[in-house]
C-alpha positions as a Markdown table, in Angstrom:
| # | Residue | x | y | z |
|---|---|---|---|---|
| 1 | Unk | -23.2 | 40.4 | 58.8 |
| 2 | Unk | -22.1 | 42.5 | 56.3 |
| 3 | Unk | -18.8 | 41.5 | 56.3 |
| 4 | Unk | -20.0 | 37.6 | 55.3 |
| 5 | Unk | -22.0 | 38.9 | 52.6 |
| 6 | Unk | -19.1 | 40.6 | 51.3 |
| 7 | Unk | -16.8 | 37.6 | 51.3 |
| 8 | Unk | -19.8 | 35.6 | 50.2 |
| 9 | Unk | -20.2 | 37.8 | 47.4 |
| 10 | Unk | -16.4 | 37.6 | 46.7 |
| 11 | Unk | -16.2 | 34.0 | 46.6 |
| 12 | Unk | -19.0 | 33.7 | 44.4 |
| 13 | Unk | -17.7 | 36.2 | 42.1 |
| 14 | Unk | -14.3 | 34.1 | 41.7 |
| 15 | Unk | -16.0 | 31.0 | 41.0 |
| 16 | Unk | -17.8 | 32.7 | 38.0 |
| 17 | Unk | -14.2 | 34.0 | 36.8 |
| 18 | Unk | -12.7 | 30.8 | 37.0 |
| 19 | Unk | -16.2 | 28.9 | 35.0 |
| 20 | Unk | -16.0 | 31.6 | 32.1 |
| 21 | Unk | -12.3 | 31.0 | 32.0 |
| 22 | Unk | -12.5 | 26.9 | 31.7 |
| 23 | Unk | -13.1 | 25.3 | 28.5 |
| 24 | Unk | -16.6 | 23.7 | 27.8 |
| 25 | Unk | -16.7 | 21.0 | 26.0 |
| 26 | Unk | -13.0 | 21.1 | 24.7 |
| 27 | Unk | -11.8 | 20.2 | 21.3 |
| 28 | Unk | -10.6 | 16.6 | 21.1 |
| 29 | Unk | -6.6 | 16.5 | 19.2 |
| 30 | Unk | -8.7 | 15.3 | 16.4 |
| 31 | Unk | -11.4 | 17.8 | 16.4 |
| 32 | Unk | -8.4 | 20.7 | 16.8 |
| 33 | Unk | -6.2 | 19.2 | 14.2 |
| 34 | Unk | -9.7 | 18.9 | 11.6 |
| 35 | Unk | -10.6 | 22.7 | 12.6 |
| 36 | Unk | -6.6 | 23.8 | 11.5 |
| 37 | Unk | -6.8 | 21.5 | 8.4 |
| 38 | Unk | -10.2 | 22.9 | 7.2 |
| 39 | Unk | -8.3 | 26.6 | 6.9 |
| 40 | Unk | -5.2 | 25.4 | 5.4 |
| 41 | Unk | -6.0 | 22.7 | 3.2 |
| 42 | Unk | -6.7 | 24.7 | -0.5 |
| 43 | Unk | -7.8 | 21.1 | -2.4 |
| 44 | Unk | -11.6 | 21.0 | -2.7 |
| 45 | Unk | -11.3 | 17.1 | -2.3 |
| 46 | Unk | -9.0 | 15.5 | 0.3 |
| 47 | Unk | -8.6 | 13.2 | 2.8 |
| 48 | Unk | -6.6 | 12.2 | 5.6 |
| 49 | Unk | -6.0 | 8.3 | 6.5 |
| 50 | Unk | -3.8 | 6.4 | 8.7 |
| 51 | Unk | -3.0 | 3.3 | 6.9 |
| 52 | Unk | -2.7 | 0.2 | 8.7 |
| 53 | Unk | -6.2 | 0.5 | 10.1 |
| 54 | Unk | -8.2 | 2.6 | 7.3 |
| 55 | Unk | -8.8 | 5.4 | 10.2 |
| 56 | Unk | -9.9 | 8.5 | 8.4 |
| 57 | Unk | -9.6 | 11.7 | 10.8 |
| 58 | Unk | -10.1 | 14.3 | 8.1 |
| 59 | Unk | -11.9 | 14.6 | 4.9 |
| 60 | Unk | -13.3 | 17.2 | 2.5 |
| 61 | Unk | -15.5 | 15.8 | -0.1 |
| 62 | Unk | -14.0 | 12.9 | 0.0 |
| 63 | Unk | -16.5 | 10.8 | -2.2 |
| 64 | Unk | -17.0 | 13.2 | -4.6 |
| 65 | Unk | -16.2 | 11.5 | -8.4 |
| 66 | Unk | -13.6 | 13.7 | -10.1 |
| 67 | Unk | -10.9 | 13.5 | -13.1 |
| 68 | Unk | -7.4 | 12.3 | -11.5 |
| 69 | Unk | -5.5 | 12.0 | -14.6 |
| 70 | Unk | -2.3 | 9.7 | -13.9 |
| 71 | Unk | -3.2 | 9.0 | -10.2 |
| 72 | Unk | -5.2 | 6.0 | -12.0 |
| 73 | Unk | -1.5 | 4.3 | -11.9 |
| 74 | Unk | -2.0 | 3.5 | -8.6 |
| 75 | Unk | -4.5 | 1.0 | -9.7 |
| 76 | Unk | -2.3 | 0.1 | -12.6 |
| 77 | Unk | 0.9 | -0.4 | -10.5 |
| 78 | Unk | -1.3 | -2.4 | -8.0 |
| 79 | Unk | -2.1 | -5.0 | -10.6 |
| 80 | Unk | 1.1 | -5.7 | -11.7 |
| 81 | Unk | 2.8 | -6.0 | -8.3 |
| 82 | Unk | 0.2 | -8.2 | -8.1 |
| 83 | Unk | 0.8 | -10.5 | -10.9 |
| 84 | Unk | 4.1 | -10.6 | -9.7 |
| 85 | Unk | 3.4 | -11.8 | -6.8 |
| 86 | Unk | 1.5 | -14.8 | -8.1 |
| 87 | Unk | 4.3 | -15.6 | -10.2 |
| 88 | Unk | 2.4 | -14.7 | -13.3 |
| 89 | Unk | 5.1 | -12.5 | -14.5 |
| 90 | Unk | 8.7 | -11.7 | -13.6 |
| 91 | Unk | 10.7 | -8.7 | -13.3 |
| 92 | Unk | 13.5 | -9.7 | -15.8 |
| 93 | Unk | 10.5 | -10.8 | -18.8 |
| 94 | Unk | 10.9 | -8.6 | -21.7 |
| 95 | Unk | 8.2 | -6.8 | -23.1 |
| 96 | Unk | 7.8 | -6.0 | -26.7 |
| 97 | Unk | 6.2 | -2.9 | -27.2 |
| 98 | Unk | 3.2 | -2.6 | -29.6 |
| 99 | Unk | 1.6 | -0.2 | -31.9 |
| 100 | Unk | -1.1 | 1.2 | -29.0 |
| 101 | Unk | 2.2 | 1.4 | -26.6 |
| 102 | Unk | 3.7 | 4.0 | -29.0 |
| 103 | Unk | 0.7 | 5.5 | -29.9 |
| 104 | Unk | 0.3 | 6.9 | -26.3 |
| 105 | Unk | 1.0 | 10.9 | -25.3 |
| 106 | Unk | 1.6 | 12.9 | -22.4 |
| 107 | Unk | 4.3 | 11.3 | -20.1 |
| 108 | Unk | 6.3 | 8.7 | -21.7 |
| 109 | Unk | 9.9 | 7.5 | -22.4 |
| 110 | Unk | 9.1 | 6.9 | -26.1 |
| 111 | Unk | 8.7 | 3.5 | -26.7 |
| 112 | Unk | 9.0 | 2.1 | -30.3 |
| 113 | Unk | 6.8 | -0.5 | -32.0 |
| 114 | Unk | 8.8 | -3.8 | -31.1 |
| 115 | Unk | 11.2 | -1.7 | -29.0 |
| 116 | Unk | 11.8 | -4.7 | -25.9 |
| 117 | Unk | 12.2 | -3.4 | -22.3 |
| 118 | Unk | 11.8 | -5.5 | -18.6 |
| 119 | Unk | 9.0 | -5.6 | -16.6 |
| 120 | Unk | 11.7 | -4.3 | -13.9 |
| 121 | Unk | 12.6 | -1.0 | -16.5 |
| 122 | Unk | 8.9 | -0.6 | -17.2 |
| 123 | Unk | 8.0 | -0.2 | -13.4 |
| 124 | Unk | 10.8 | 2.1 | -12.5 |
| 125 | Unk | 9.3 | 4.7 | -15.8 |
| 126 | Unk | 5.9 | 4.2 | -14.5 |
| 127 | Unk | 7.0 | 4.8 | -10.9 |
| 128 | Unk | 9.3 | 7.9 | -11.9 |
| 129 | Unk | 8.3 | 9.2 | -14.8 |
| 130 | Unk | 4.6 | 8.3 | -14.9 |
| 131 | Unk | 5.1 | 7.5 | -18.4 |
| 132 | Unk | 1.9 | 6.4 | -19.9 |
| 133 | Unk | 3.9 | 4.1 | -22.6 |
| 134 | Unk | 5.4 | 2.3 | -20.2 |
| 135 | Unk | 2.1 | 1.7 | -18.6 |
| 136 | Unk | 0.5 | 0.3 | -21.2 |
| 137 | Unk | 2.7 | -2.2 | -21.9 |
| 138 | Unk | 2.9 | -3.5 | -18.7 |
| 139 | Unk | -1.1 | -4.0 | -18.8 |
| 140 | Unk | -0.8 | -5.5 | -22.0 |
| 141 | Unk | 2.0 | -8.1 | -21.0 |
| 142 | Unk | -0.5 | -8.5 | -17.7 |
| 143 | Unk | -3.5 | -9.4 | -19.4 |
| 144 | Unk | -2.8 | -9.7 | -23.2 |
| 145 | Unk | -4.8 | -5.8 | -23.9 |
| 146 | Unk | -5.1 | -2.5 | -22.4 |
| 147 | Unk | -8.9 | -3.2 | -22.2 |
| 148 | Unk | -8.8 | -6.8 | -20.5 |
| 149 | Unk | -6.4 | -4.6 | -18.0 |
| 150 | Unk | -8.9 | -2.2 | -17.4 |
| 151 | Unk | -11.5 | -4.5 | -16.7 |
| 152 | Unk | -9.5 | -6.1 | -13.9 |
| 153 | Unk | -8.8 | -2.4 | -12.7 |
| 154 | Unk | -12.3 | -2.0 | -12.5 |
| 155 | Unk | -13.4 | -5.5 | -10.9 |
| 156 | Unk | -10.4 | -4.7 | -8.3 |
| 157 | Unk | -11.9 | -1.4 | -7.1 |
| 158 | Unk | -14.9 | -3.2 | -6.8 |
| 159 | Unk | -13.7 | -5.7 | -4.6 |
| 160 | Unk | -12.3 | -3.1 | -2.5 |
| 161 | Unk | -15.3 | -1.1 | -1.9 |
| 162 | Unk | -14.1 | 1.5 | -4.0 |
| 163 | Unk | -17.9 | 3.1 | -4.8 |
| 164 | Unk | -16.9 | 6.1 | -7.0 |
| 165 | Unk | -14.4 | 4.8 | -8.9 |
| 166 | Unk | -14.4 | 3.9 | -13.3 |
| 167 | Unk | -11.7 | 3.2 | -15.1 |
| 168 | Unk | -11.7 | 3.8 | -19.1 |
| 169 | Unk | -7.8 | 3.0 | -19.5 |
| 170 | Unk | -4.5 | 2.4 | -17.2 |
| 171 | Unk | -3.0 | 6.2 | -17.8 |
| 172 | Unk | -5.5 | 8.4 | -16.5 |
| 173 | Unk | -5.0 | 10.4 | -20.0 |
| 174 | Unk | -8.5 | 11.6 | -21.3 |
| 175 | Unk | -10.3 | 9.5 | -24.0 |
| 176 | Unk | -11.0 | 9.8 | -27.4 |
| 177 | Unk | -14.8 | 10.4 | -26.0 |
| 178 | Unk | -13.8 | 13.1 | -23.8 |
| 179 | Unk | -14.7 | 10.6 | -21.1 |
| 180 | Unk | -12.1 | 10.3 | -18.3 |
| 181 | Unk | -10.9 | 8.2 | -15.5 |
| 182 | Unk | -13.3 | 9.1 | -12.6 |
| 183 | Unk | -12.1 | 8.4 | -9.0 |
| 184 | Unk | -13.0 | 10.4 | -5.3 |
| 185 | Unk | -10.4 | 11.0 | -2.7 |
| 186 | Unk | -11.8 | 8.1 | -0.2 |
| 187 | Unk | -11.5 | 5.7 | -3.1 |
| 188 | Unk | -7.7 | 6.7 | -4.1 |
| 189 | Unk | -6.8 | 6.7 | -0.5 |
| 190 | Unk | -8.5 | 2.9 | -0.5 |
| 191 | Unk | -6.5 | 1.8 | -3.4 |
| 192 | Unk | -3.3 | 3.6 | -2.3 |
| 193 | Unk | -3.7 | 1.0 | 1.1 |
| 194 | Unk | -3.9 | -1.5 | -1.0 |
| 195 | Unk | -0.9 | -0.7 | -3.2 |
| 196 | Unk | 1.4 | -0.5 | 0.2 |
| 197 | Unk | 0.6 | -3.9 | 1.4 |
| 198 | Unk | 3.2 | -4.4 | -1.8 |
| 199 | Unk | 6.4 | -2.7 | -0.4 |
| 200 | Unk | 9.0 | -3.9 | -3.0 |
| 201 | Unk | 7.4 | -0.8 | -5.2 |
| 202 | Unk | 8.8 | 1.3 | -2.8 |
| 203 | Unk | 12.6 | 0.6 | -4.5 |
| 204 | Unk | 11.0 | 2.5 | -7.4 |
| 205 | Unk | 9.0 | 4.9 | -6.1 |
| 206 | Unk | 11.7 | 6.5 | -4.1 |
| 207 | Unk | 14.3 | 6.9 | -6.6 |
| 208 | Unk | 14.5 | 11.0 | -6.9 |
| 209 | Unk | 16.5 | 10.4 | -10.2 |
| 210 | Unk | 17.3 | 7.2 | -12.8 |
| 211 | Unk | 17.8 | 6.0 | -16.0 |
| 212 | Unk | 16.4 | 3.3 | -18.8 |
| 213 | Unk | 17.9 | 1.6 | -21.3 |
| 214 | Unk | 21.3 | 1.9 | -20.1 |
| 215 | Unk | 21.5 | 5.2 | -19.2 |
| 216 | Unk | 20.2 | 7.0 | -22.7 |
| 217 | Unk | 17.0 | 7.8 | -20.8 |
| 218 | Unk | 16.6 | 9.8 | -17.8 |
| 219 | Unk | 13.5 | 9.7 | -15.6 |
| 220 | Unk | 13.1 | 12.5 | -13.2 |
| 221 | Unk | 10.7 | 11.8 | -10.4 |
| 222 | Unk | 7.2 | 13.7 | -10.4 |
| 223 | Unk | 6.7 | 13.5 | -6.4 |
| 224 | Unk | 8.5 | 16.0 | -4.8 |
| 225 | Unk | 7.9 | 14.9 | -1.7 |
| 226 | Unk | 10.3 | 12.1 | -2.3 |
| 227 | Unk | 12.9 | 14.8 | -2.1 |
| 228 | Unk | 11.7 | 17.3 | 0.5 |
| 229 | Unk | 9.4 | 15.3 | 2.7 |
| 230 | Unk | 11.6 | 12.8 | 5.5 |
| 231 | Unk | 10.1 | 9.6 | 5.1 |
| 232 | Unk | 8.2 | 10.3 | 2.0 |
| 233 | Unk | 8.3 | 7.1 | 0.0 |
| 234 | Unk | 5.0 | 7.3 | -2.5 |
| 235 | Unk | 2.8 | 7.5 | -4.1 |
| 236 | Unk | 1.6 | 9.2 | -7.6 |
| 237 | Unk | 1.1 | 12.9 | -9.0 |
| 238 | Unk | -1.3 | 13.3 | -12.1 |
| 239 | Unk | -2.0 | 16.3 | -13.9 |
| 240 | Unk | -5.1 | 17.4 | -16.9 |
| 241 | Unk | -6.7 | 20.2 | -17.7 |
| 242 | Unk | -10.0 | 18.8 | -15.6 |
| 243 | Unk | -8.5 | 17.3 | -13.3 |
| 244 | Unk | -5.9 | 19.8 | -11.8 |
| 245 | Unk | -3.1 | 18.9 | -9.8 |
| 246 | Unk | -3.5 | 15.5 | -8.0 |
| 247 | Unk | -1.6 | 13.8 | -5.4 |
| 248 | Unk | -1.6 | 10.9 | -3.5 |
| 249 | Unk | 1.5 | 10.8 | -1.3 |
| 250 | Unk | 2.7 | 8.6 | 1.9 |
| 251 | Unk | 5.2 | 8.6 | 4.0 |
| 252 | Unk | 6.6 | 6.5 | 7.2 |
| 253 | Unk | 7.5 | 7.4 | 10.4 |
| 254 | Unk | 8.4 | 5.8 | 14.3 |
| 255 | Unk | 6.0 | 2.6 | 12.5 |
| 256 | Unk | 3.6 | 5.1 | 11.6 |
| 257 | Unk | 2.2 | 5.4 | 7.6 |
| 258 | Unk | 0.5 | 8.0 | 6.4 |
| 259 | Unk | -2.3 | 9.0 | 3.6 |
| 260 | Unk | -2.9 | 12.1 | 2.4 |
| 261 | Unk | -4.9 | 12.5 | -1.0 |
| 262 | Unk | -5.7 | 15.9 | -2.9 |
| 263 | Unk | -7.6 | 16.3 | -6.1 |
| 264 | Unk | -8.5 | 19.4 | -8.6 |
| 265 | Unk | -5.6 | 21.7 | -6.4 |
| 266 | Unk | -5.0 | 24.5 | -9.1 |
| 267 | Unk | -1.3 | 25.0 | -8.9 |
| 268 | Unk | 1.4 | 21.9 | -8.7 |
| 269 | Unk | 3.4 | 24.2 | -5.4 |
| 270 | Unk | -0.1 | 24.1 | -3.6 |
| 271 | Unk | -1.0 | 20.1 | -3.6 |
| 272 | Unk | 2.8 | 19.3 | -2.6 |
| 273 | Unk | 2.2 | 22.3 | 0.4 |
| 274 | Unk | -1.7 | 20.8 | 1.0 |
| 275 | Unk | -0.5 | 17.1 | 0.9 |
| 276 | Unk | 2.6 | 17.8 | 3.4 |
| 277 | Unk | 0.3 | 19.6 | 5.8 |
| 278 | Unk | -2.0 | 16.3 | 5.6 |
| 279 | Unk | 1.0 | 14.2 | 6.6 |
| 280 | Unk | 2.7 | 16.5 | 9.5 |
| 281 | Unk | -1.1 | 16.5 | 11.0 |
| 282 | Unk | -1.2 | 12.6 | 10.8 |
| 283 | Unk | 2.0 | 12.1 | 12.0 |
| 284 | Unk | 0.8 | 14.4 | 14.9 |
| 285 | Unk | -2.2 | 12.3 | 16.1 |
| 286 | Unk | -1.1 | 8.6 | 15.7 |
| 287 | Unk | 2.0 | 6.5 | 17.0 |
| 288 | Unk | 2.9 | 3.0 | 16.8 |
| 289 | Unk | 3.2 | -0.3 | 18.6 |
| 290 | Unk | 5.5 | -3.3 | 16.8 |
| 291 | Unk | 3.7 | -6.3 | 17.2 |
| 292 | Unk | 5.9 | -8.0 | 14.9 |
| 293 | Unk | 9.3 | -6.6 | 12.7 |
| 294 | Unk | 9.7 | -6.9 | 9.0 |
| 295 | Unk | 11.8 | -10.7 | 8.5 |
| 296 | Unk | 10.5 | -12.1 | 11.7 |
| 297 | Unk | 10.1 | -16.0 | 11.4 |
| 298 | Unk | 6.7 | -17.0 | 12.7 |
| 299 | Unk | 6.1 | -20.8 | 11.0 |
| 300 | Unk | 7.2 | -23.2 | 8.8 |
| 301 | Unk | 5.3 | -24.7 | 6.0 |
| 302 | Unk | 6.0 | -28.1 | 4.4 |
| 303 | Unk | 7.5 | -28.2 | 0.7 |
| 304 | Unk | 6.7 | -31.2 | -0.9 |
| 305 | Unk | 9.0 | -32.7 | -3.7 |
| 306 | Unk | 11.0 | -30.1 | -2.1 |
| 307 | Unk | 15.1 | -30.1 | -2.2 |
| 308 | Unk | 14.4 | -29.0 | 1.1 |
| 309 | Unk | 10.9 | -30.3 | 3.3 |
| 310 | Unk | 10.2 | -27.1 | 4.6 |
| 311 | Unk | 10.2 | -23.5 | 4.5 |
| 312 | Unk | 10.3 | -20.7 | 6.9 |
| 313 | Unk | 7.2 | -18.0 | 7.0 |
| 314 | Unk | 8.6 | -14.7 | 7.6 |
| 315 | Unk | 6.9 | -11.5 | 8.0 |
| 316 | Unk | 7.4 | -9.0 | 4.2 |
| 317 | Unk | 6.8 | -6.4 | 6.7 |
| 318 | Unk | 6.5 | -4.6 | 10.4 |
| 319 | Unk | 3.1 | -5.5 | 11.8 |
| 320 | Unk | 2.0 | -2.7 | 13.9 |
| 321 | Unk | -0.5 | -1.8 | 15.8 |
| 322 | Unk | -1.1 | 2.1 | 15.4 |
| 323 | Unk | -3.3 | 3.9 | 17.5 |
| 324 | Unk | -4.0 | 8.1 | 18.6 |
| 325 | Unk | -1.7 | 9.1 | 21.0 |
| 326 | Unk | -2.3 | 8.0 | 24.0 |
| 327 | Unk | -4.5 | 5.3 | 23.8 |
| 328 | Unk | -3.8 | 1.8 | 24.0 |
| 329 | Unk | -6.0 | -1.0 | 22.8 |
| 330 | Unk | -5.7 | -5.2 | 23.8 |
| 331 | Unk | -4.3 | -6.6 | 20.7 |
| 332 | Unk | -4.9 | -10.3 | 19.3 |
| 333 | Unk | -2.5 | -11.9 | 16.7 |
| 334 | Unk | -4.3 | -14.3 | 14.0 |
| 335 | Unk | -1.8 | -16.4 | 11.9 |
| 336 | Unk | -2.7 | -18.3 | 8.3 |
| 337 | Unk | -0.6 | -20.6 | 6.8 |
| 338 | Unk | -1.7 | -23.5 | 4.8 |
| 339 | Unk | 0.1 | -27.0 | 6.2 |
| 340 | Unk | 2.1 | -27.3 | 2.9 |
| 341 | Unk | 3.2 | -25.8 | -0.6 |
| 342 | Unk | 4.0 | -27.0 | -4.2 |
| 343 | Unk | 8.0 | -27.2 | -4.9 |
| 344 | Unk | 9.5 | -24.9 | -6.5 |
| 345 | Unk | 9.2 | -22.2 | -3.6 |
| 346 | Unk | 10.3 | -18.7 | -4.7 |
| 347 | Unk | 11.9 | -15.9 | -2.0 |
| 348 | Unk | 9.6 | -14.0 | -1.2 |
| 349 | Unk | 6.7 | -15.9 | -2.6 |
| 350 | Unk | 3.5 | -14.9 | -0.3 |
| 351 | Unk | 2.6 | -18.2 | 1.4 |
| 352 | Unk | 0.3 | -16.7 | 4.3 |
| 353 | Unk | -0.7 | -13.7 | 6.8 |
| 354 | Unk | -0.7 | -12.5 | 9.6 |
| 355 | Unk | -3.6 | -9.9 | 11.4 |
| 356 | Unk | -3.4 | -8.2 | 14.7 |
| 357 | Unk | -7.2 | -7.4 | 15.7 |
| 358 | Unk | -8.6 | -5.3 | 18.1 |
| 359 | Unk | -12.0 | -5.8 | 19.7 |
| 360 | Unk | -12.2 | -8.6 | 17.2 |
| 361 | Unk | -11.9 | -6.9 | 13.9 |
| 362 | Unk | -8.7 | -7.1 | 12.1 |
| 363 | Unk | -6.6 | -3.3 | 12.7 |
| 364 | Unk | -3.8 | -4.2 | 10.3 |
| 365 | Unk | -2.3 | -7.1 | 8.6 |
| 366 | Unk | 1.1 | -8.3 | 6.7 |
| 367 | Unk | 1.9 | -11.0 | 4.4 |
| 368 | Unk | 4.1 | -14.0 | 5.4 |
| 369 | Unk | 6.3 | -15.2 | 2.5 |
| 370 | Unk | 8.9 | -17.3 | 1.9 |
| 371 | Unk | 12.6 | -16.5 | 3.6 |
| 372 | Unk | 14.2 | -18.7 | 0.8 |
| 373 | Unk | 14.1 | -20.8 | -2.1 |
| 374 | Unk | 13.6 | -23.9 | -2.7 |
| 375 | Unk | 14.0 | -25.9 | -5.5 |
| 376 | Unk | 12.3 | -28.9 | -7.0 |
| 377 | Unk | 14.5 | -32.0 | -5.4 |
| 378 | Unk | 16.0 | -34.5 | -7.6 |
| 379 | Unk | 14.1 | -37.8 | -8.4 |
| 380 | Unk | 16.6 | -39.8 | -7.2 |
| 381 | Unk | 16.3 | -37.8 | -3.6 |
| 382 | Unk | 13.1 | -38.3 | -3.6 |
| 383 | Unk | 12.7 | -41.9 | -3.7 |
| 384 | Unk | 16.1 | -41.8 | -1.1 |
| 385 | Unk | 13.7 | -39.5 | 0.9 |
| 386 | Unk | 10.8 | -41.7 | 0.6 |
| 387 | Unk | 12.5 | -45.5 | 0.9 |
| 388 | Unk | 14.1 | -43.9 | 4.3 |
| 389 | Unk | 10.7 | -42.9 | 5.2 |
| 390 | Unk | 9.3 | -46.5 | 4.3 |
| 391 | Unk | 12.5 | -48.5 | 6.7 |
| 392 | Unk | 11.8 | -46.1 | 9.7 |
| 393 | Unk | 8.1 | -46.8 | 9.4 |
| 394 | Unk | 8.6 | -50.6 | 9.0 |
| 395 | Unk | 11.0 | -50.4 | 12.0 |
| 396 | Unk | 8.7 | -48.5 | 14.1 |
| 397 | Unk | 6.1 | -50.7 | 13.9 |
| 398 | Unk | 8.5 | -53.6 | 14.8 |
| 399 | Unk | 9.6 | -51.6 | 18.0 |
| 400 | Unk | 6.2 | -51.2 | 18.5 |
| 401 | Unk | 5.3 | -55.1 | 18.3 |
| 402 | Unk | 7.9 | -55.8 | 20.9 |
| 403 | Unk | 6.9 | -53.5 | 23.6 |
| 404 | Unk | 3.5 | -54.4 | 23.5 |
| 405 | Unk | 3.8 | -58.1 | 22.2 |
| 406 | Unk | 1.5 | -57.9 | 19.4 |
């Protein structure tokens, strides 16, 4: 009898070992990679975003409103890609450069009043260099003044539910008022998704080293991270006395895109070491599913007046679905493309979209543009075109007649 208490005291004994030694409650991948994040990460304001879906799995005062100097160019750069998009402007227009260009300081490539650069040469300084100059005038040539700009910038953010966000020009430079550009982390993060869905800014963005105006002006790239990050690719740096070091960087990887954003970080080293810590942790949690590569055909719209009657819908990018490491969730694919478009039809001209939802709600979308162009036909094709539409319809219906006596 006393042996059986014994062995029943022994058993018991282990089983209280082994319930102190297993976890309770254990941390989630998400919940471990926050805890690590919130002793790294130096920046009072950050935030972590995977950016096809808008998931946000990290944060640190993310909606506080703060200075983020030339960050703002996010917003500036989004606008023009934009209006390029539209076709209101093109990347080989010249732009003449006006008093309140010249007039600007901090960054710029010192442009002169009626000094004429592209749209194309104006990007790559804004992209680069962050030169405020060069930002100006491209918000000028958008919508005639740096103010009319500026109240787009501002009706933009408000469309995309940007709540913390007010824009007082399109350099993040502080104004005559004292006043500055006043963003949070969540809302830079927001506009920096919205920028990507653009990603011909990427051929500027990534250049570690160029040139303007033939060669005369180098432009040294502010993001280091371009250089010493793989599959770093954007976004902005911005730098002033109240606002600190800012960054908003992303980078690609496996079909995964990453956000990081850090605001008022006090030394330039610390926001490049805070935002690549942001990105490896990302990287870390998600991976990707293709639904969709960049150039695949999915439709084909009509072109009317066309030199050709249609055009082929491709995708401007991958459409993936992105989800935490090992989960999986049932994906539906939406298309929208209208049933025709106006002649002339530009490469690359955005003439649909395509969404993959989950559980209903849209996860992550791409544009579908044009695979060619296509030019305005020829009158004379066209009434060819339209009198050899006329005899088959007129023979038709006489086919028609005979078969069913009529």
């Amino acid at each position: 009898m006393l042996t059986t208490h014994r062995g029943l005291a022994l058993i018991l004994a282990i089983l209280l070992l082994c319930a102190a030694a297993a976890p309770v409650n254990a941390a989630s991948p998400v919940e471990a990679i926050a805890a690590e994040l919130n002793k790294k990460i130096v920046a009072p304001n950050a935030i972590l975003m995977e950016a096809s879906s808008g998931m946000v799995v990290w944060e640190r005062a993310a909606d506080v409103a703060k200075p983020i100097a030339s960050v703002v160019k996010i917003m500036t750069l989004t606008l023009v890609m934009e209006a390029l998009a539209k076709g209101d402007i093109k990347l080989d227009e010249m732009v003449i450069a006006s008093e309140h260009v010249s007039s600007m300081g901090g960054s710029q490539i010192w442009l002169e009043v009626g000094e004429a650069m592209s749209v194309q040469d104006l990007l790559k300084a804004v992209a680069i260099e962050s030169a405020n100059d060069a930002a100006v005038a491209l918000a000028e040539h958008v919508a005639g003044s740096e103010m009319a700009f500026v109240a787009r910038m501002n009706e933009r953010a408000a469309q995309l539910g940007c709540k913390n966000t007010k824009f007082i020009n399109a350099t993040g430079l502080p104004g005559d008022g004292g006043d500055d550009c006043l963003s949070s982390a969540r809302d830079v993060a927001i506009m920096s998704r919205e920028l990507l869905k653009y990603p011909d800014v990427h051929q500027w963005l990534t250049i570690w080293m160029g040139d303007v105006r033939d060669g005369k002006n180098l432009l040294t790239n502010t993001n280091r991270l371009i250089r010493f990050y793989s599959g770093a690719d954007g976004l902005k740096t911005g730098y002033t006395q109240r606002a600190r070091y800012c960054l908003s960087a992303t980078a690609k990887k496996n079909g995964v895109r990453i956000i990081g954003v850090v605001l008022g970080v006090p030394t330039s080293a610390q926001r490049f070491t805070d935002a690549s810590t942001l990105l490896d942790a990302g990287f870390s949690l998600f991976e990707a599913r293709n639904v969709a590569p960049s150039g695949k055909p999915i439709g084909q719209v009509d072109v009317l007046r066309g030199a050709n009657t249609k055009v082929n819908a491709v995708t401007a990018g991958d459409l993936s679905v992105v989800n935490l490491r090992g989960q999986e969730s049932k994906v539906e694919v939406r298309v929208e493309l209208p049933r025709y478009v106006q002649s002339p039809v530009r490469k690359g001209q955005t003439l649909g979209k395509m969404q993959a939802l989950t559980e209903g709600k849209v996860y992550s979308e791409v544009r579908l543009v044009a695979e060619v162009d296509v030019d305005r036909a020829p009158l004379i094709r066209l009434l060819r075109r339209h009198t050899g539409m006329l005899l088959r319809s007129v023979f038709s219906f006489g086919e028609a007649r005979k078969v069913y006596g009529g």
